[in-house]
C-alpha positions, 0 to 999 in steps of 0.5 A: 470845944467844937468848932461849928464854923469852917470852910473847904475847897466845896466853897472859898476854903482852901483845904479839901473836906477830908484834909480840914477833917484831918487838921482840925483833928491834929488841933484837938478840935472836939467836933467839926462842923463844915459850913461852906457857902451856900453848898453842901457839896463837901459834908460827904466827903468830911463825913467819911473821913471824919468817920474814918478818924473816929471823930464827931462831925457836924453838917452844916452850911453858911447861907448868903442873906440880904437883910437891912441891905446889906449881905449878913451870913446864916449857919445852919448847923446838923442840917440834912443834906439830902432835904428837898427844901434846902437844896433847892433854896441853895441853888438858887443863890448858886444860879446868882453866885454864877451871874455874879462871878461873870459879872465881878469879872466883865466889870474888872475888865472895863476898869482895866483889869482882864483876865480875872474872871480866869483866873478866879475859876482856876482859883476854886473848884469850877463849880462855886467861884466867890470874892475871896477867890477873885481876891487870891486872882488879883493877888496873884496877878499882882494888883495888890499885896493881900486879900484884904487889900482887894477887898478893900480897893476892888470888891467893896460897894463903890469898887470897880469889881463891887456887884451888890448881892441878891440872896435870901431874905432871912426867913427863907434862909432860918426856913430852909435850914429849920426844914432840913432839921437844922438849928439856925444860927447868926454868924460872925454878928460883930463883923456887920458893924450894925448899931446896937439898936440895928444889931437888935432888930436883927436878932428880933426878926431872926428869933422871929422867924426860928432862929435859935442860936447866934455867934458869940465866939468867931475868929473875927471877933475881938475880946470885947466883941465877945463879951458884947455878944454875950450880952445880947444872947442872954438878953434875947434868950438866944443859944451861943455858938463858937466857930473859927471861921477857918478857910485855910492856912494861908490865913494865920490869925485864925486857926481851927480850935484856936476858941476861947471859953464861952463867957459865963452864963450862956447856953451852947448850941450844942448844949443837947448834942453827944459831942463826946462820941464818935461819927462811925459811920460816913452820913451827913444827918448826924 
């Protein structure tokens, strides 16, 4: 069973690309797929070491969409890192994650909290600074218990950390991804707590716009979720994906490869991909 929804230290993981490579082949992961937020810094890297393991690797990336006001997420997966298109659209939502880190931590420190944009950055790379790494920040200092727990008190609309998102409207993220070569696919569907009648619209306009493929299997998806996302892929003829959305082991409940069978009667993404052979070689357009 692959695993086509990951992160590393490129993004808000917090394991380096090779060190997920080599985690997920330990859990007897079939193939991998890194889908870092809003960057392909990190495929590089997991390329090689996945070729070095003899072990299938998929390119992939989790692009930040405002749709219906609220922020929903958009994997593309086997996308080509070095498409023009792709890399500019990123980092223009990069250009806004900066702004919005800075202004996470100006907003912390006028309800009394200073310090914290800090230590967010030393938290991650330097070069992609996220919530959850503001959430690790306030942790550490102390303000709360858990990361759930600042999201929850600090970082939710109506929050003294909370600045609302400006990112890709949906067809410009399926646009990007479609040009790079890559399959489009909705991430985690069940986390959004869209109606059903809203969840459709979604999915609607995703299919409208190129999108092929949306996640039945997630870590953050219940049983029941499952199979309610089934139902809505094979009603919108959409291909099943299933990625554990994995950001490192502090987070036990869910671990790489740790994915239930897709439900009877779907087609997976990877349907018409060679998941059985091996990556021999370091390239990210696999």
């Amino acid at each position: 069973m692959p695993d086509l929804h990951t992160h590393s230290t490129a993004s808000d993981g917090t394991l380096s690309p090779a060190e997920l490579v080599a985690r997920a082949q330990a859990a007897g992961v079939q193939a991998l797929a890194l889908t870092d937020h809003d960057t392909l810094e990190g495929l590089e890297e997991a390329a090689a070491e996945a070729a070095r393991r003899g072990m299938r690797f998929v390119p992939g990336v989790e692009i930040s969409v405002t749709w219906g006001g609220r922020t929903v997420h958009i994997v593309g997966l086997r996308v080509d890192a070095g498409n023009a298109e792709l890399q500019q659209g990123l980092a223009g939502l990069r250009r806004f994650r900066d702004w919005r880190a800075e202004e996470i931590g100006r907003r912390l420190e006028r309800a009394g909290y200073p310090g914290l944009f800090e230590r967010a950055r030393a938290h991650s790379n330097g070069r992609l600074i996220s919530r959850t790494h503001f959430a690790r920040a306030l942790v550490e200092a102390g303000h709360a218990e858990t990361t759930r727990e600042v999201f929850k008190r600090f970082l939710v609309n109506g929050k003294p950390g909370h600045v609302p998102g400006e990112w890709a409207d949906l067809a410009q993220a399926v646009g990007w991804i479609r040009a790079a070569g890559g399959r489009a696919v909705i991430a985690h569907p069940a986390r959004y707590g869209f109606t059903r009648s809203k969840l459709r619209r979604l999915i609607g306009e995703f299919r409208e716009a190129g999108g092929e493929a949306m996640e039945v299997i997630s870590g953050s998806h219940s049983r029941d979720e499952v199979f309610t996302m089934a139902a809505h892929a094979r009603d919108s003829g959409l291909l099943a994906s299933a990625g554990s959305d994995y950001h490192g082991p502090e987070n036990p409940w869910i671990e790489l490869g740790r994915l239930p069978e897709l439900p009877a009667g779907l087609r997976p993404v990877w349907h018409d991909w060679s998941l059985n052979t091996a990556s021999t070689a370091p390239s990210v357009a696999v």
